[in-house]
N, C-alpha and C positions, 0 to 999 in steps of 0.2 A: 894697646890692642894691636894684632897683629893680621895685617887682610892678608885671605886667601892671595896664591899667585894665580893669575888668568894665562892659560896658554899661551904662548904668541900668533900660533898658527895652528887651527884645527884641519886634518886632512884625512880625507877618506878616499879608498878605492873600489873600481868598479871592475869588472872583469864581462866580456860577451859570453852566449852561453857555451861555448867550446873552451873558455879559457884559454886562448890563443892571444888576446890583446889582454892585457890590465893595463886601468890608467890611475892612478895617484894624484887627488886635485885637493888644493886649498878651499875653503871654506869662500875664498873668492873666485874661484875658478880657475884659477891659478893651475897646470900642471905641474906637477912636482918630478912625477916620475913613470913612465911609460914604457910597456914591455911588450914586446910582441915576437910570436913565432916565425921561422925563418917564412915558416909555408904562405905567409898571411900574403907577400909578395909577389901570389899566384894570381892575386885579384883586382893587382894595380896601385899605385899611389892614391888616384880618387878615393877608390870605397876606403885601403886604409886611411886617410885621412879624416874623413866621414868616421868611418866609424872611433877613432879616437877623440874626436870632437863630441860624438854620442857618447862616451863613455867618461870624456871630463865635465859634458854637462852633471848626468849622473853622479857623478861624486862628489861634483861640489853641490848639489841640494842633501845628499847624505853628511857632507860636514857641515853644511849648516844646520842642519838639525840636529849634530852631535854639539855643535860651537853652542847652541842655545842651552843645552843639558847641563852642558859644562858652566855655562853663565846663572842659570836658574841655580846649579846645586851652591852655590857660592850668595846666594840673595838676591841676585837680580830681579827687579821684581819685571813680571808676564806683562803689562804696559810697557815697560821699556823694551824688552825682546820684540813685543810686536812692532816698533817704532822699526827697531831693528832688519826687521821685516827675515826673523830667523824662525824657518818654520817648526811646528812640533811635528813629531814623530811621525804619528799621524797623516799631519799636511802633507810630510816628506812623500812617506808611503804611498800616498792619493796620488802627489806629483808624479812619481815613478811609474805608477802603474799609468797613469794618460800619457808618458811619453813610450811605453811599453804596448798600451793601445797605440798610438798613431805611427809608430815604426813597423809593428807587424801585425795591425789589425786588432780587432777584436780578439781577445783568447779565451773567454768564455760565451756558451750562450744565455748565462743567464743576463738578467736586465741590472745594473747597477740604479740605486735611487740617489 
């Protein structure tokens, strides 16, 4: 019998909403790969900095939620992912959107439960 092959590296990116930065991070948070426009420049080393730090967190909670999909589709069973602490879709999403809230506030008025 022949086991599936597991990635070695799951990697997602993120991009700010102008799409002026993208960042490319491992599933460990790991930067892989990092782009940004000449103009970004205009705003100083600090906020670029900052804001590529915000955008490698972001993508490594999206490769870890793609790293678990990848693991699940192969039989991992959902106990050992958790162990793993590789969140579902879901989770991902949730995360996104509270680090989405605490960077530029609220973006809706309605009430989240």
């Amino acid at each position: 019998m022949t086991r599936p092959q597991v990635p070695a590296v799951t990697v997602a990116a993120s991009s700010n909403r102008t799409g002026t930065v993208t960042v490319r991070a491992t599933d460990q948070g790991l930067p892989v790969d990092i782009r940004f426009d000449r103009g970004e420049y205009r705003y100083g080393a600090p906020a670029l900095a900052a804001e590529i730090l915000r955008l490698t967190r972001r993508s490594a909670i999206a490769a870890r939620a793609e790293r678990r999909a990848e693991l699940a589709a192969i039989g991992v069973p959902d106990s050992v992912l958790d162990r793993l602490a590789l969140p579902t879709r879901q989770a991902a999403v949730d995360e996104l959107d509270r680090l989405d809230d605490a960077d530029t506030g609220q973006t809706s008025w309605l009430r989240r439960s």
